[in-house]
MIBA-98968 format. One record per residue (C-alpha): x negated, y negated, z negated. Coordinates in pm, whole numbers, plus 50000, padded with zeros to 5 digits. Layout:
% residues N
XYZ...
% end
This chain:
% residues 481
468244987046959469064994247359469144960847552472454950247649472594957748076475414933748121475664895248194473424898048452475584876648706473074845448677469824864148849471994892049029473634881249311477094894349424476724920749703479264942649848478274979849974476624976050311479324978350638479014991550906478164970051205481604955451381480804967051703480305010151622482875004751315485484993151604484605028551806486535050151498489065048151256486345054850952486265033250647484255007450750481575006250462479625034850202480135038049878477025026449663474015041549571474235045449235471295014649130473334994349324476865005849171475275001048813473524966948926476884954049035478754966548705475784945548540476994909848653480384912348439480364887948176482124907647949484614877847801486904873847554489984871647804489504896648080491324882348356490664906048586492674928748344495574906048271496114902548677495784938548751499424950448770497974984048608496444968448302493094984048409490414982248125487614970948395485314952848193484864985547996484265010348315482014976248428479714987248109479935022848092478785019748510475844997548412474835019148130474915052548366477545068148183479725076748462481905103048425483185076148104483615053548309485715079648518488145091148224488595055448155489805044248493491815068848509493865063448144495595038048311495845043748686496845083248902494855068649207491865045749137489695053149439492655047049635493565013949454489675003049495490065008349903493564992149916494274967849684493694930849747491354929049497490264892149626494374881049530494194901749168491354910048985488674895049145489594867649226490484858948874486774870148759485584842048497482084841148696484484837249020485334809848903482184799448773480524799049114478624825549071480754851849301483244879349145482224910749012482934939249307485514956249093487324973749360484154988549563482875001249190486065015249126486265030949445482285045049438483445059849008486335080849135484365093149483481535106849240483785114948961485825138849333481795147149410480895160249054483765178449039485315156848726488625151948830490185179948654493515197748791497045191048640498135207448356501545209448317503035200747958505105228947801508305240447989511115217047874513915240348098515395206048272514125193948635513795161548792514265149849173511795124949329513525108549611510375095249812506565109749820504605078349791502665061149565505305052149312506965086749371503675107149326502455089049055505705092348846505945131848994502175136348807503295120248419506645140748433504775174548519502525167148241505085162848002507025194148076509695188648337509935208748715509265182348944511095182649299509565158149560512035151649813510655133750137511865125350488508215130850635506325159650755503265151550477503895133650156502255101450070504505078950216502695042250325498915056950219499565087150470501395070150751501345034550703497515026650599495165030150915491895052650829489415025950844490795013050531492335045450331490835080850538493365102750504491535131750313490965109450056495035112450031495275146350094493085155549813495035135049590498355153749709496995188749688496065184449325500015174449262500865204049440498265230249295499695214448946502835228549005504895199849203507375216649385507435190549770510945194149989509005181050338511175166350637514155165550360516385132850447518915126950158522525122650330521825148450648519985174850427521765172250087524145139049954522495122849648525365134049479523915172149526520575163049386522245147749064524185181849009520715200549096518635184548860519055167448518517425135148684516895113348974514305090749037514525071749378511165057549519511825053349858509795021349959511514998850266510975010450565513514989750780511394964151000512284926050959513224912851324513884881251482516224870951733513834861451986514734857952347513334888752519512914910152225514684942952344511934948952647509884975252635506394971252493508214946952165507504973951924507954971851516504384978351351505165007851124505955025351452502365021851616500975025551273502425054251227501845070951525498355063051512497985078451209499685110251363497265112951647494345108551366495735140651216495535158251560499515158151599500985158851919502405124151962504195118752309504665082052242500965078952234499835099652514502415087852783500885051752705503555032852596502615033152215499025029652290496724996452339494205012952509493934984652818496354968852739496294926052592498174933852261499934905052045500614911051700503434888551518503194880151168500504873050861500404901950633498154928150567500184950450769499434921451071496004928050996496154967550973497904965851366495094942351500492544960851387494154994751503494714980451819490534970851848489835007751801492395024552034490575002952336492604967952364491754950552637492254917452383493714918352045495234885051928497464875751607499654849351659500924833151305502924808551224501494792050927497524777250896494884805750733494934789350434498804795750388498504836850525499714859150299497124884850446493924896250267491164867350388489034896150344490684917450629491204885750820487294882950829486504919650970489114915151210487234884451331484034909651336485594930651539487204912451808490564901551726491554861051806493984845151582496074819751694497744803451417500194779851366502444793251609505324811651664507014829852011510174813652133510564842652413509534870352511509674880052905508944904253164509094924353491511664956553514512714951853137508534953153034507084929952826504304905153048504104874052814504854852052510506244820352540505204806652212505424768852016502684752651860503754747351489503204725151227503274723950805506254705550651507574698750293506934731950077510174755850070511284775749773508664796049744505864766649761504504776450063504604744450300507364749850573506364753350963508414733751177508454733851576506154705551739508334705652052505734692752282503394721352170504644752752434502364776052551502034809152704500274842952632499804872052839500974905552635501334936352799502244953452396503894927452150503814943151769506304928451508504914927751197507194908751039507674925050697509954950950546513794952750447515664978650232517785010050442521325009750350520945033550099524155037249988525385048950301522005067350425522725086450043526555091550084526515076649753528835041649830528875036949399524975031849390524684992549341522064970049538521434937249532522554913849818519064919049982519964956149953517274967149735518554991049467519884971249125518264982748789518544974748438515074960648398514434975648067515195013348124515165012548544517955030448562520765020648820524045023348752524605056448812523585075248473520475098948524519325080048851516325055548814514135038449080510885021149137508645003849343509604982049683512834995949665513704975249384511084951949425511194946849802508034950349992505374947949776501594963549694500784998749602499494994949278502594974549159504435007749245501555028149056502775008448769506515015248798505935052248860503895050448560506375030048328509685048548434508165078248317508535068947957512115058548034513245091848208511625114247947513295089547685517055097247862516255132047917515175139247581518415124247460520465143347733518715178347607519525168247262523355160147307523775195347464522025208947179524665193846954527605205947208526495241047192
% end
């Protein structure tokens, strides 16, 4: 009888794949560490302790079956361990670079919590689907038999493309509909290279496309066609159009130039990585290069600006936050390379004005904070300590504040679509459909800003719900006729 590989987390330590060293890493927006060489992919998948209750599993919104791609790894029997990462999940290398595995899976690993380090689940899901790319296992889309009804996709990114990929396969035309230039949403535009490279997108997005996905690019619903039109066009309507609107403050100063919302230099980063021409970036005034930048906020999209900022030649990079680290609701993994790289965080504190010389931004006025009673969401409050005032020079201030829902309603020409006073789009929770019959939605747009894989999921789960109401809707015609 073959040894058993696994529970080998007592004598194997936990190591992650090697990165590269902060200082070259900070020179170029490449992923900052290799995939594993195979031993080491298979050593890794060894230290999983294979319980009972796989907690990494029950906190991965996806339902992942990890411990079982854990032992097919160990035992060498990759391409398995391919075809059973992807049962469950459209993008799993892109899930192993993005998610925060250290907040889901991981960091509910039993030997976690044992002391003996997690299992690297995301950097072994990541190295499977690279070689399963490699090998030439990742097989193209075939498209179910023709069911003569067509469905509209309202949004091209994760959530959109993964629901776009289960309805081709079950038989339906599939229109993408996206306001962008490339589809892919937050992993194209949003997601700096150093964490996602954008070929690892592409590749994904081609394969949707060579399967027969039919993408409307630069197509904004209400200028290009009402949602009204699409519902007449197709049989149904799936909306997945994330939240793109930034959160802002009314801070003193805010309207200068140089106060810029983060999804704007993000973006236009990401543009000038794909060789665009970008104006914004090469007149100077969306670009760090010399410049001291001061990002606002916590999240990972705090982190994603700081650490863009590093590589496009900051003359000092510094995140100013308003809780403690321990109360961030930013990856403490991406908090640590920043650190590597350069970046100074300044927490609890928070700007009180912004000011400058003809209308530019020059500095911060900021407040020391401090941690009060918890607040609704058991986070501990920060309150003002008003002898705490200080001052930062910023010659580019970045508001990465968060995300709120567009007025869809009026952006759609559709008044009669219903959304919740925070704007997000209203669903009945067990079918996802709004209240407009035929038109369902997913991911942050219902959920407000959220993670990628939780709108994997709902791409994934409102697939069985459209096909459910279309069937039905195919069937009642039938009868008619």
């Amino acid at each position: 009888m073959a040894k058993d590989p696994m529970l080998k987390f007592v004598g194997t330590a936990q190591a992650f794949p090697s990165k590269r060293e902060a200082q070259l890493r900070a020179e170029d927006f490449r992923e900052i560490a290799e995939r594993y060489a195979p031993e080491k992919a298979d050593e890794q998948s060894a230290r999983c302790s294979q319980c009972g209750v796989p907690y990494c599993s029950v906190h991965c919104p996806l339902g992942n079956h990890i411990p079982d791609w854990l032992r097919l790894t160990a035992q060498g029997r990759l391409r398995e361990a391919y075809e059973m990462s992807n049962l469950t999940s459209t993008m799993p290398e892109i899930c192993g670079r993005i998610c925060p595995q250290d907040r889901l899976c991981e960091g509910n690993c039993v030997i976690e919590t044992a002391g003996h380090g997690a299992v690297t689940i995301g950097s072994v899901e990541k190295y499977i689907t690279d070689t399963a790319w490699a090998e030439g296992w990742v097989e193209p889309i075939e498209a179910g038999a023709p069911r003569g009804q067509s469905v509209a996709i309202i949004g091209a990114g994760p959530g959109g493309l993964t629901a776009a990929e289960y309805l081709c396969v079950a038989g339906y035309e599939v229109h993408v509909y996206d306001r962008h230039d490339r589809a892919g949403g937050l992993l194209t535009y949003g997601i700096p290279g150093f964490k996602l490279e954008k070929d690892v997108v592409m590749r994904r997005i081609n394969r949707l496309q060579e399967g027969g996905i039919i993408f409307h690019q630069n197509f904004e619903v209400g200028r290009d066609a009402a949602l009204d039109e699409l519902r007449a066009k197709h049989d149904a309507v799936l909306i997945a159009t994330g939240v793109y609107k930034a959160r802002n403050i009314k801070t003193p100063g805010s309207g200068l130039d140089g106060v810029v919302p983060a999804l704007d230099f993000l973006t236009i980063s990401n543009r000038k990585g794909f060789g665009d021409s970008v104006p914004a970036f090469d007149d100077g005034s969306m670009n760090a290069a010399g410049k001291d930048v001061v990002v606002i906020g916590g999240g990972d999209t705090a982190m994603d600006c700081v650490r863009t900022a590093i590589r496009q030649g900051a003359k000092s990079v510094k995140c100013l936050y308003r809780r403690d680290r321990d109360n961030m609701p930013g990856s403490q993994r991406e908090v640590a390379n920043a650190e590597e790289e350069g970046v100074e965080f300044v927490w609890l504190s928070a700007p009180k004005s912004f000011d400058g010389n003809d209308g530019k931004v020059s500095k911060i006025l900021a407040s020391k904070m401090r941690l009060g009673a918890p607040d609704a969401s058991g986070r501990r409050s920060p309150e003002s300590d008003p002898d705490g005032d200080f001052t930062l020079d910023a010659d580019m201030v970045i508001m990465a504040l968060g995300f709120e829902a567009e007025d869809l309603p009026a952006l759609f020409g559709a008044q009669e679509l219903g959304v919740t006073r925070w704007g997000t789009v209203r669903v009945d929770h067990k079918t996802m459909m709004t209240n407009l019959d035929g038109v369902f939605a997913v991911g942050d747009i219902v959920r407000g800003a959220s993670l990628v894989v939780w709108a994997i999921k709902d791409g994934r789960d409102v697939t069985e719900h459209m096909h459910r109401w279309l069937k039905n809707k195919a069937d009642a015609a039938k009868v008619a006729a």
